[in-house]
C-alpha positions as semicolon CSV with decimal commas, in nm:
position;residue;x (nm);y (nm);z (nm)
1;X;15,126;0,513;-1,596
2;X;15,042;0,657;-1,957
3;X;14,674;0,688;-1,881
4;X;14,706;0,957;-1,567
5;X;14,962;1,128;-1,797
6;X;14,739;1,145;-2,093
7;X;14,459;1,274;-1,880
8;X;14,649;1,538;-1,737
9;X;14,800;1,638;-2,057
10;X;14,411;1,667;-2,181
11;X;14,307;1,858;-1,857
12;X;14,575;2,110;-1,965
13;X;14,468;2,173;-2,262
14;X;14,104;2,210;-2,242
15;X;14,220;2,460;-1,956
16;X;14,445;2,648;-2,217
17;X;14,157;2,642;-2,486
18;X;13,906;2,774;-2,248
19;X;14,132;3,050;-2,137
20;X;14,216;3,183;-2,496
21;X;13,879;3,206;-2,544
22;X;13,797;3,378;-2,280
23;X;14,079;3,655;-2,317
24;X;13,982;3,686;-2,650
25;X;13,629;3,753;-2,620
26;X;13,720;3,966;-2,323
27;X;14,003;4,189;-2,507
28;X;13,708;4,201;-2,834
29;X;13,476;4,315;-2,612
30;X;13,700;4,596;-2,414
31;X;13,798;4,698;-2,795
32;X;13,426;4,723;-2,923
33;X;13,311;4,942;-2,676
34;X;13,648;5,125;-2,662
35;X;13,537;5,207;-3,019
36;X;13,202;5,301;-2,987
37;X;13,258;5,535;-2,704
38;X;13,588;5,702;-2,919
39;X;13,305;5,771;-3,195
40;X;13,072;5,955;-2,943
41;X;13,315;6,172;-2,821
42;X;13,444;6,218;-3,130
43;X;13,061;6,312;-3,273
44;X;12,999;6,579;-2,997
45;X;13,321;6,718;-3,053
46;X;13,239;6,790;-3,433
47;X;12,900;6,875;-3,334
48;X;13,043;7,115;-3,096
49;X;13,284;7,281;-3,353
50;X;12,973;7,336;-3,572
51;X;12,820;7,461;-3,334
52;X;13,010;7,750;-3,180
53;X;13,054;7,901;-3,521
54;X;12,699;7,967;-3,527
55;X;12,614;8,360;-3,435
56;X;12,493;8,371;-3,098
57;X;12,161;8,458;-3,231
58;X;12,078;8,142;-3,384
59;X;11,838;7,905;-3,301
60;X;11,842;7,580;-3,191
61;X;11,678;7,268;-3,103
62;X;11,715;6,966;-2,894
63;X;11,600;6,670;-2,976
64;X;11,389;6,475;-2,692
65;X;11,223;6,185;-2,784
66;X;10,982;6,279;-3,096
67;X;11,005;6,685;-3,000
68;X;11,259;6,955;-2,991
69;X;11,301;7,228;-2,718
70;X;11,428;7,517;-2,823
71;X;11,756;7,563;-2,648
72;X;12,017;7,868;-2,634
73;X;12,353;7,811;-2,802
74;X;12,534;7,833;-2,418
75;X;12,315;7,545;-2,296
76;X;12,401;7,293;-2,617
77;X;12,770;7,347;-2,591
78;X;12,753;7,243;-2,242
79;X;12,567;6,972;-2,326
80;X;12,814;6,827;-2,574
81;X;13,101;6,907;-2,336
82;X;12,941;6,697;-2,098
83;X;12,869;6,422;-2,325
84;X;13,237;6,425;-2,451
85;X;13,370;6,438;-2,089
86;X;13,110;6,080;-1,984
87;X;13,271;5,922;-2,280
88;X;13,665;6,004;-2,212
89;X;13,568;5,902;-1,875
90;X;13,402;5,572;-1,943
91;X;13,668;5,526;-2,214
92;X;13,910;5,574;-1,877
93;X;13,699;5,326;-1,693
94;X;13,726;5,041;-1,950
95;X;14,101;5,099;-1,940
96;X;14,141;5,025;-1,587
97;X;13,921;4,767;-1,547
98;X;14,046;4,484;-1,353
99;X;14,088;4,154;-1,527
100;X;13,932;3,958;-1,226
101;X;14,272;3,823;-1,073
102;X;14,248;3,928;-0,787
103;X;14,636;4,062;-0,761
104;X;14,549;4,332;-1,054
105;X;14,311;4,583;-0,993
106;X;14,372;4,865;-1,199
107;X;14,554;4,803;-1,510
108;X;14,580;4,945;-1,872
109;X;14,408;4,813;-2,166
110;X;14,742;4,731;-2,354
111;X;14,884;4,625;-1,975
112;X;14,549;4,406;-1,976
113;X;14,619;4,289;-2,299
114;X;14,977;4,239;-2,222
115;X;14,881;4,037;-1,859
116;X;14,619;3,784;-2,067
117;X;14,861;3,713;-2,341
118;X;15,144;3,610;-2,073
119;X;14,911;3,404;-1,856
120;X;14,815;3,236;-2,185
121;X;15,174;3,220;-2,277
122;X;15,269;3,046;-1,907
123;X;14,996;2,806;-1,961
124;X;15,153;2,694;-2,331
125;X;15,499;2,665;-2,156
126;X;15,375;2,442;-1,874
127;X;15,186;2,180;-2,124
128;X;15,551;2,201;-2,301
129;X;15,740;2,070;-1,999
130;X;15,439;1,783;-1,920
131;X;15,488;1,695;-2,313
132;X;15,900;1,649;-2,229
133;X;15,844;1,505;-1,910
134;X;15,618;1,235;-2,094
135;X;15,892;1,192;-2,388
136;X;16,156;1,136;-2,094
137;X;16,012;0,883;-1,936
């Protein structure tokens, strides 16, 4: 009767192990890019400040590829508007992403975060009970 127990018991927690690691690596990897998308925005929005204080006269120059194209001062502050708005929106997009259960859809990063640490959580708390229903026996 101890061996089926003892198997179980080790089923559980490889399953436990497997699914920290894999809401780890997926809450790293929502942060990361979370990060490196705040830093865009937050690039073109400097940028842009610089920018508009320049006299309306000014020249300037976009870089594409290994040449600039001169460019009015009108046309690069659109430019880094749009490239701050497709970075608040993918930053928007990483938040809601669904965890892949299929009862969540669109949740929060922190509600995400929140949802992976209780399922790990649950999974602790059953392999508790096994472990006292083994002792009682």
């Amino acid at each position: 009767m101890a061996a089926p127990v003892d198997l179980e018991l080790k089923k559980a927690f490889t399953e436990l192990q497997a699914k920290v690691i894999d809401t780890q690596q997926k809450v790293k990897l929502a942060d990361i890019q979370i990060e490196q998308l705040s830093k865009t925005k937050k690039h073109a929005h400097l940028t842009d400040t610089e920018v508009m204080m320049l006299v309306d006269e000014t020249r300037m120059y976009e870089g594409v590829g290994r040449m600039f194209i001169l460019q009015s001062k009108g046309v690069i502050h659109n430019q880094l508007l749009e490239k701050q708005r497709i970075a608040e929106e993918k930053i928007k997009e990483l938040e809601e992403e669904a965890v892949g259960a299929p009862q969540i859809m669109e949740i929060g990063l922190r509600q995400k975060k929140s949802y992976l640490e209780r399922s790990v959580k649950e999974a602790e708390d059953n392999i508790r009970e096994m472990l006292m229903a083994r002792r009682a026996q």
